[in-house]
C-alpha positions, 0 to 999 in steps of 0.5 A: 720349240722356241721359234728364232723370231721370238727371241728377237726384240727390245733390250731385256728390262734388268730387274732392280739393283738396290744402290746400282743403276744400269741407265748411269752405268751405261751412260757413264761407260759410253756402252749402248744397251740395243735388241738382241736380234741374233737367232741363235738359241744358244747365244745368251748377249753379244757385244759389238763395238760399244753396244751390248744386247741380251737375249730375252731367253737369256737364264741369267740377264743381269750376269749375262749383262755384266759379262757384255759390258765387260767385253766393251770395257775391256776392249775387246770389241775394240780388237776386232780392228787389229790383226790376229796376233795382237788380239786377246784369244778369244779364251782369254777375252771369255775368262776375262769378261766372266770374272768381270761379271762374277766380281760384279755379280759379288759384289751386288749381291746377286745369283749367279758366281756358281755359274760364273765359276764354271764357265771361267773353268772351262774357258781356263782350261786349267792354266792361271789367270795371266797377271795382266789379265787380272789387273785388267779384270779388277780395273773393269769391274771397279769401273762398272760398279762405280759407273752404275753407283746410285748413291754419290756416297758410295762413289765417294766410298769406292774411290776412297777404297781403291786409294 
């Protein structure tokens, strides 16, 4: 049995991410990485405000990382200062942040979309993805992919492909 004050500690170190840099993603997005400090087992991140935490026992960090990060770039964490009927349900914010993170997950090539996928689905619920939501979507991923560009190039690349 894991005991809750062993998933308490610093921010989980992100494996390396060939061309992507976390530290100038979240610099360039104004998102804090910050401890993980929750002792429920079953929650893997948390976004509050503009900061993101992952668990150490998270099973998929860097996915897990994506999704928080696109609650803050969302605006998500910011809906918490408005009144229940012009929130985002919480459904939709889950659906949102995960294709957010399985855009992302895509596009650098890491594990992680079956996974994505399922949980979109259950989120979902089998409804479609309302058209806002899906601009929304594509408009955060681009700005975490861009944000955490290593190569200027590739910016360059990114900026010229969105035109």
């Amino acid at each position: 049995m894991i005991k809750p004050d062993t998933s308490e500690g610093e921010p989980v170190p992100m494996s390396e991410i060939p061309d992507w840099n976390t530290e100038r993603a979240l610099a360039a997005l104004g998102i804090e990485q910050v401890p993980f400090t929750l002792t429920n087992g079953n929650v893997q991140g948390y976004a509050k405000n503009s900061q993101v935490a992952v668990s150490p026992l998270a099973e998929l960090p860097h996915k897990t990382f994506f999704h928080e990060v696109a609650h803050v770039s969302l605006g998500h964490t910011a809906e918490s200062d408005i009144n229940d009927s012009e929130q985002t349900p919480r459904s939709l914010r889950e659906v949102e942040a995960e294709a957010v993170a399985l855009l992302v997950c895509e596009s650098l090539g890491l594990a992680g979309s079956e996974y994505c996928r399922g949980y979109i689905q259950n989120w979902i619920e089998g409804e479609p993805i309302p058209e806002k939501s899906a601009q929304k979507i594509f408009g955060a991923a681009d700005r975490i992919l861009k944000a955490g560009c290593n190569n200027k190039a590739e910016r360059t690349q990114l900026n010229a492909d969105q035109s």
